[in-house]
C-alpha positions as CSV (number, residue, x, y, z in Angstrom):
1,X,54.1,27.0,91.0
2,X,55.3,28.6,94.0
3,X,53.2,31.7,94.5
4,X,55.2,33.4,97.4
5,X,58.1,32.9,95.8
6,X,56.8,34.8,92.8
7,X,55.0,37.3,94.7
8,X,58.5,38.2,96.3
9,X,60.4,38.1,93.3
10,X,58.0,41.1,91.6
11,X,58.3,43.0,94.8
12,X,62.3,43.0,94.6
13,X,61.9,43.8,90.9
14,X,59.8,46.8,91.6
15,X,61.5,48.1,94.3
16,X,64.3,48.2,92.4
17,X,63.0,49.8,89.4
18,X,61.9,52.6,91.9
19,X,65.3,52.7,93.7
20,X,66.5,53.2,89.4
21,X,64.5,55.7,88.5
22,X,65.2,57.3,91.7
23,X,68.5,57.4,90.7
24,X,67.8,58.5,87.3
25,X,66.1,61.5,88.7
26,X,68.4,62.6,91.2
27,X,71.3,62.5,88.0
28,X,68.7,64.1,85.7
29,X,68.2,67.2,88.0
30,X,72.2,67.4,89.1
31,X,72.9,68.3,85.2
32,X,70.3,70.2,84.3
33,X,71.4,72.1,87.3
34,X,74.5,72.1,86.3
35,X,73.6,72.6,82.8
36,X,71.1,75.9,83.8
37,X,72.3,79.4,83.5
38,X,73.7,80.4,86.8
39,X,73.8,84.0,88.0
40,X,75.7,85.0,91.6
41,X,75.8,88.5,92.8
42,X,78.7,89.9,95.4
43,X,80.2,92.7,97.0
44,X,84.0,93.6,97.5
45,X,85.4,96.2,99.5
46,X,83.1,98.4,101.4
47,X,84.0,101.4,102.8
48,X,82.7,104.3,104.6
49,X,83.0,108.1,103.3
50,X,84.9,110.1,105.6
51,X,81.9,111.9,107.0
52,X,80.3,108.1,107.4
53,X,77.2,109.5,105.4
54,X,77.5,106.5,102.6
55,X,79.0,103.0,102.2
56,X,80.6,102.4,99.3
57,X,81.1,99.6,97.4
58,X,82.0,97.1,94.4
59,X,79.4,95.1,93.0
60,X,80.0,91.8,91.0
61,X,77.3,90.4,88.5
62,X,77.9,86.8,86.8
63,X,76.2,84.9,85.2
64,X,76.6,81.4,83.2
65,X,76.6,77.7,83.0
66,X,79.0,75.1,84.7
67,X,79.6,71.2,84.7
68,X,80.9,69.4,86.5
69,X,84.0,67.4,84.2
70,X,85.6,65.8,87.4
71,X,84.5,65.3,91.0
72,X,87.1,63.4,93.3
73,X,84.0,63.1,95.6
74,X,84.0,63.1,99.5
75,X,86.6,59.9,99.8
76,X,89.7,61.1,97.4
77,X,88.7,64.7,98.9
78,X,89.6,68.2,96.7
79,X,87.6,70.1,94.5
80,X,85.7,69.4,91.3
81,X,86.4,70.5,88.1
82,X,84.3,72.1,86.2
83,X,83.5,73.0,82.5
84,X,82.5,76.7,82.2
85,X,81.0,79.2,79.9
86,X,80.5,82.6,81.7
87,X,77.7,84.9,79.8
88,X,77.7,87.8,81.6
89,X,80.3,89.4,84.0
90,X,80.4,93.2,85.0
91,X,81.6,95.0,87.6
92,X,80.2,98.4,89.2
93,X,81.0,100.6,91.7
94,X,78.2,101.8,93.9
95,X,77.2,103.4,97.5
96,X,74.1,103.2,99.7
97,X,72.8,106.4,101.9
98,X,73.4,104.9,105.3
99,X,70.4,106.7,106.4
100,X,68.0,106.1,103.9
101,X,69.5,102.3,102.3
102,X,69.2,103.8,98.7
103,X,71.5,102.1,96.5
104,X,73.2,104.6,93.8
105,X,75.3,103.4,90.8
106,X,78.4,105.3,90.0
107,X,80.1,103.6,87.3
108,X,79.8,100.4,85.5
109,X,83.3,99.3,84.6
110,X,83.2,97.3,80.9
111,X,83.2,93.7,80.9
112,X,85.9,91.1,82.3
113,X,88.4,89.5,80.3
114,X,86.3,86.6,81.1
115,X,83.0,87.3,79.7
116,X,82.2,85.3,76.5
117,X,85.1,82.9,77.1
118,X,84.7,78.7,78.0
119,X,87.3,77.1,80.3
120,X,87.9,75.0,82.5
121,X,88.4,75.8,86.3
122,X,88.8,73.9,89.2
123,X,87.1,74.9,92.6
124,X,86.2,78.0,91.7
125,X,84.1,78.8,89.0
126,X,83.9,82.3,87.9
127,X,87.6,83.0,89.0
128,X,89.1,85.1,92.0
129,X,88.4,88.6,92.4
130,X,89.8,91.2,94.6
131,X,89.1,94.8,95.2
132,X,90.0,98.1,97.6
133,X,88.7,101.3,97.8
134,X,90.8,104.4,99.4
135,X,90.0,107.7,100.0
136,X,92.7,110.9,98.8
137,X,93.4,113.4,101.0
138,X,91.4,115.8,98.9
139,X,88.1,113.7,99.2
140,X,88.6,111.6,96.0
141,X,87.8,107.8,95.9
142,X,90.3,105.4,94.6
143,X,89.4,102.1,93.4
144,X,90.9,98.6,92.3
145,X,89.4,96.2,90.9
146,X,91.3,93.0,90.1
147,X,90.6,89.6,88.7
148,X,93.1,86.4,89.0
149,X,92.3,83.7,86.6
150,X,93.7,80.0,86.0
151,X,94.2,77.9,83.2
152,X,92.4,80.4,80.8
153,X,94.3,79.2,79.3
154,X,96.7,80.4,81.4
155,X,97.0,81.9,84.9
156,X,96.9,85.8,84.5
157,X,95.8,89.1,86.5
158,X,93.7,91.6,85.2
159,X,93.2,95.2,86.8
160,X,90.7,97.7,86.2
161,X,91.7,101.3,88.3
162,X,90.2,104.6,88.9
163,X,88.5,107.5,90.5
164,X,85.3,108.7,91.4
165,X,85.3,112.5,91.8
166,X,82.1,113.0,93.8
167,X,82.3,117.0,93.3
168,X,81.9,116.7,89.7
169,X,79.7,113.1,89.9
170,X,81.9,111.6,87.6
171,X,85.0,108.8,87.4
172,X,88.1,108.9,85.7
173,X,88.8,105.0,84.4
174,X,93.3,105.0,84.4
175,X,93.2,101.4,83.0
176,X,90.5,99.1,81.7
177,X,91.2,95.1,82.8
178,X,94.8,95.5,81.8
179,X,97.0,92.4,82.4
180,X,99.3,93.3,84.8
181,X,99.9,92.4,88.7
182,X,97.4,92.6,91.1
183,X,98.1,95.9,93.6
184,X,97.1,95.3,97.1
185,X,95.6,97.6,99.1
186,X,93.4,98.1,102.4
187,X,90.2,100.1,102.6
188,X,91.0,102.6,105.0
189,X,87.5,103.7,105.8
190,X,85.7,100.3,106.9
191,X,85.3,101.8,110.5
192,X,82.9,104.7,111.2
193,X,82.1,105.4,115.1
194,X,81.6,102.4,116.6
195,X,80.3,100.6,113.5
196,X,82.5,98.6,111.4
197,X,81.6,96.9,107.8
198,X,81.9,93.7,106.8
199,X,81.3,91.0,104.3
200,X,79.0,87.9,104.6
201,X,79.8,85.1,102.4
202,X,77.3,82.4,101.3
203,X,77.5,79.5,99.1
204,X,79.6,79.3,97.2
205,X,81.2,81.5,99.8
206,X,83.6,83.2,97.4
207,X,81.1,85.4,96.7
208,X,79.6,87.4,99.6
209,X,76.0,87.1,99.7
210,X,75.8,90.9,102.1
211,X,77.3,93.7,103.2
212,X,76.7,94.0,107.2
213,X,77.3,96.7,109.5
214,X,78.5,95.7,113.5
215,X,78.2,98.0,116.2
216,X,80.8,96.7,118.7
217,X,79.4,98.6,121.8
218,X,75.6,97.3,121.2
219,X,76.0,93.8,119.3
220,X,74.0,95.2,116.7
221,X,74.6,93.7,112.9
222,X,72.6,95.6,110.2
223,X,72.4,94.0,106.8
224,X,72.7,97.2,104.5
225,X,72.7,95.4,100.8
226,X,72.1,92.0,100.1
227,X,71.5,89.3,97.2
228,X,69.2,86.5,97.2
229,X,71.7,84.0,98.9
230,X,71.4,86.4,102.0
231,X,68.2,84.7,103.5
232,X,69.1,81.2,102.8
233,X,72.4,81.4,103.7
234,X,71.8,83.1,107.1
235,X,67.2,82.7,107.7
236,X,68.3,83.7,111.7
237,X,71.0,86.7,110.4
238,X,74.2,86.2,110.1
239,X,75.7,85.1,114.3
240,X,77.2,87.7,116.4
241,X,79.9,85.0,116.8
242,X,80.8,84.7,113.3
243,X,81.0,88.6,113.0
244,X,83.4,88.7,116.1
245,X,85.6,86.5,114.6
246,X,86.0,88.4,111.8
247,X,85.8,91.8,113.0
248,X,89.4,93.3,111.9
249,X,88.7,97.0,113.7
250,X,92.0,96.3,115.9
251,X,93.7,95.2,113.4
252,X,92.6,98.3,111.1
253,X,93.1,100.8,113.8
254,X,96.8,99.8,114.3
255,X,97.3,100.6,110.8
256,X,95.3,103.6,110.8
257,X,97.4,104.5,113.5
258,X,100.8,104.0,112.4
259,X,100.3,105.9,109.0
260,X,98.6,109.0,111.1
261,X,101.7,108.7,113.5
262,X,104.1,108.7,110.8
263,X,103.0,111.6,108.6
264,X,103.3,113.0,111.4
265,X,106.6,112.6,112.8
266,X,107.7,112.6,109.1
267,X,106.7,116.5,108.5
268,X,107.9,117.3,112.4
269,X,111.5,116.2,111.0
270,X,111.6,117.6,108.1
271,X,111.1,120.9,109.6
272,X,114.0,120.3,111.7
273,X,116.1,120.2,108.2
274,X,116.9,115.9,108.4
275,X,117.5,114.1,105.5
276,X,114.8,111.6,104.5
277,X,116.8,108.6,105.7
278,X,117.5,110.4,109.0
279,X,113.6,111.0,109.3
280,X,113.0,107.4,108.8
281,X,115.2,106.0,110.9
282,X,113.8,108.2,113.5
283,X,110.5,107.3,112.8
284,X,111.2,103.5,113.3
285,X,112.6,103.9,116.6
286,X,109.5,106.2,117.8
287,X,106.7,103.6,116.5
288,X,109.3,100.9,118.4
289,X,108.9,102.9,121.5
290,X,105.0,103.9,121.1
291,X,104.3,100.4,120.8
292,X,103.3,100.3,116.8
293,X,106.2,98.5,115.9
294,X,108.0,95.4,118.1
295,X,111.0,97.0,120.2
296,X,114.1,95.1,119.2
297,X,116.7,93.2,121.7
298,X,119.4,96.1,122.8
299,X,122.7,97.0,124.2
300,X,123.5,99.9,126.4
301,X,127.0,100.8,128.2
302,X,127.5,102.8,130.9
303,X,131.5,104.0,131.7
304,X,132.4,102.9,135.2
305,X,134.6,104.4,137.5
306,X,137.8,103.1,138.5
307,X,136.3,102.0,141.8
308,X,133.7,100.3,140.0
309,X,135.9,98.9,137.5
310,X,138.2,97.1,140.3
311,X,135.3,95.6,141.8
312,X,133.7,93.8,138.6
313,X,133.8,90.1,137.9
314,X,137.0,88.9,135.5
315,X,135.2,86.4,133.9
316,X,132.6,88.7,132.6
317,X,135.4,91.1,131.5
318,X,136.2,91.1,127.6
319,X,139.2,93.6,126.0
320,X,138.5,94.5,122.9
321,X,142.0,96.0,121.4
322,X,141.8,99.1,118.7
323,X,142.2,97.0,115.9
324,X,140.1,93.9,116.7
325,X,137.1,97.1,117.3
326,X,138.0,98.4,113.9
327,X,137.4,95.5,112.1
328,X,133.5,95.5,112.4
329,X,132.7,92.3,114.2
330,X,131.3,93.9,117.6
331,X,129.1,96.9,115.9
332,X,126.5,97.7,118.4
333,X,129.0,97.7,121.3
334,X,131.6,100.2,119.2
335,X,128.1,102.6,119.1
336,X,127.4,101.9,122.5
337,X,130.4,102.8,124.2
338,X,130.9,105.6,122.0
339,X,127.5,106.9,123.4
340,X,126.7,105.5,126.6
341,X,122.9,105.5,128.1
342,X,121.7,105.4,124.3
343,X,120.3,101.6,123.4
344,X,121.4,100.5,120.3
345,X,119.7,97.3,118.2
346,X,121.7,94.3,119.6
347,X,121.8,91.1,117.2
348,X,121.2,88.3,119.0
349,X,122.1,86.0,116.2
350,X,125.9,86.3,118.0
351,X,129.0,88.5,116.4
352,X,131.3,87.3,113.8
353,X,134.6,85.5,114.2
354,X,137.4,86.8,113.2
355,X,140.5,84.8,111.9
356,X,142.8,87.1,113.6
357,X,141.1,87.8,117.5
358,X,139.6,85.5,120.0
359,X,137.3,88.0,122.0
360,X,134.1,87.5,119.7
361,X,134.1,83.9,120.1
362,X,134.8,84.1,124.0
363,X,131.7,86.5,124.4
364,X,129.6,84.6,122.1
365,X,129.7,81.4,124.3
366,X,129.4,83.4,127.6
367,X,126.1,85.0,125.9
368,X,124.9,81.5,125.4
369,X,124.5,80.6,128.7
370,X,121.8,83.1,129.4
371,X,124.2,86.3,130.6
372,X,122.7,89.8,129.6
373,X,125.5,91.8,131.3
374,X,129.0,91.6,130.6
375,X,131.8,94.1,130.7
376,X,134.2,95.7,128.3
377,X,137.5,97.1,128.4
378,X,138.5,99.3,125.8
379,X,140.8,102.3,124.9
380,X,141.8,102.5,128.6
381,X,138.1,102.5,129.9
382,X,135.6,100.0,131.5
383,X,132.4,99.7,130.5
384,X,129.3,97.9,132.4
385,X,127.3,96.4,128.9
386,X,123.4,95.6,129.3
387,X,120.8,93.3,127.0
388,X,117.3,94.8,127.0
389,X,115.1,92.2,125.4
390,X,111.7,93.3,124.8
């Protein structure tokens, strides 16, 4: 009897009764985990009160088990799937005293359409939820609370809306996790001085592990409420890189801007009798010219004197007769020759061919070659015609 050779053959077979139960192990603790009672906590939509005194918020609590049903893996790539049975799931609205950090429930919305219910889901467990938060002009809060689901078992949006009337400390539910479409909306009130709020997201990072506050003179990032995920997902704090990167204060300021700018301009016209459309049109071409809006390509003419006219280049002379002007394909030049100095929108797509004139076609092909000045002859004058592009 070979001794070695038996010797070697129980040390293969124990190895690989460890490597087994190793495996066994590894599997047993992936479903129990799976198998366990989950519970995530996240915030949606802060904002700051006008007078920057609190932050409020929308809080999410779930809580439930998942499995996993299908798992492409790392090689096929895309998500799992998962079977799911969600326990508990309530949203709240709260706000914290900057100053102090104390955390104050305001109202505790009633369950989601998915609490109690088992379904399947892919990527995502606990479905997608969305919220924004809006101050009135009389101090009220607005909020809006949505939640898109899949396969449940079909896809569908529920919406929970309402106010919180801090004068009287209470909040006026419109509709309770109705299915209808999702609104959209941006918080208005996520900057206050030179802090702006923001949310950190952990895994699974669709839900946000902490509300943070950025300073973007100092660098500073404060974490003002936060669930357990906070310290694992981020033991150093969440980088200033990361917050950079998704710092949206310009982004917010534009719009901030453009809403303050038109209410403004709207009530300035209105008091100078215009119509609604007039105001608006009005108001288009000042947030084009104050740099809110992008400045379109225009045309402007300027009349020329005889002199003038005699000295210009044929080629880049068109005559537009009466009736060919009449029939609508050169728009912007009829308006700019009937006021000339004013810049009218030019489409640069080209102008319409008509069955019955030439001229269009002519002046489309010389614009093609790069030209943005060109003259035009009509009703006995000459006029010197300009492309602005922005």
């Amino acid at each position: 009897m070979n001794l070695r050779h038996i010797s070697k053959s129980i040390v293969l077979s124990i190895v690989g009764a460890c490597v087994l139960l190793g495996v066994v192990a590894w599997v047993g603790v992936r479903v129990v985990g799976q198998l366990g009672v989950q519970t995530y906590e996240g915030y949606l939509a802060p904002v700051y009160s006008p007078d920057g005194q609190y932050v409020y918020f929308v809080e999410r609590r779930v809580s439930g088990t998942s499995k996993v049903t299908k798992d492409p893996g790392f090689i096929f790539g895309g998500a799992p799937t998962y079977d799911v049975s969600v326990a508990k799931d309530m949203f709240s609205l709260k706000r914290i005293k900057v100053q102090s950090g104390k955390v104050e429930e305001l109202v505790a919305l009633s369950p989601s359409p998915i609490e109690g219910r088992r379904y399947e889901s892919q990527g995502n467990k606990f479905q997608f939820p969305n919220a924004w938060l809006r101050f009135t002009t009389g101090g009220q809060l607005e909020f809006n609370v949505c939640l898109k689901t899949q396969k449940i078992p079909a896809e569908k949006e529920y919406a929970s809306s309402g106010v919180w009337i801090d004068a009287q400390h209470v909040a006026k539910i419109s509709r309770s996790w109705e299915e209808s479409h999702c609104e959209t909306g941006l918080n208005e009130w996520p900057l206050s001085g030179d802090w702006e709020l923001m949310e950190a997201h952990g895994e699974p990072d669709y839900f946000t592990v902490a509300i943070v506050a950025y300073n973007h003179v100092t660098g500073d990032i404060k974490p003002l409420v936060k669930s357990k995920g906070y310290d694992r997902a981020y033991p150093q704090g969440v980088p200033l890189r990361q917050i950079q990167e998704s710092s949206r204060r310009q982004e917010i300021e534009r719009i901030q801007g453009i809403t303050r700018t038109r209410e403004e301009l709207l009530q300035k016209y209105k008091a100078m009798g215009m119509s609604e459309i007039q105001s608006e049109l009005r108001i288009i071409k000042d947030l084009q010219r104050l740099g809110y809006y992008p400045k379109p390509t225009t045309i402007v003419a300027r009349r020329l004197s005889r002199d003038e006219a005699a000295k210009i280049d044929k080629d880049a002379l068109f005559s537009i007769a009466r009736e060919e002007m009449a029939s609508g394909v050169f728009p912007d030049i009829e308006k700019a020759v009937a006021t000339p100095g004013e810049e009218i929108d030019h489409d640069t797509g080209g102008y319409l061919i008509h069955r019955d004139y030439t001229t269009s076609a002519r002046l489309n092909a010389y614009l093609k070659t790069g030209k943005t000045q060109f003259y035009v002859r009509y009703l006995g004058e000459t006029y010197e015609m300009t492309i602005k592009k922005p």
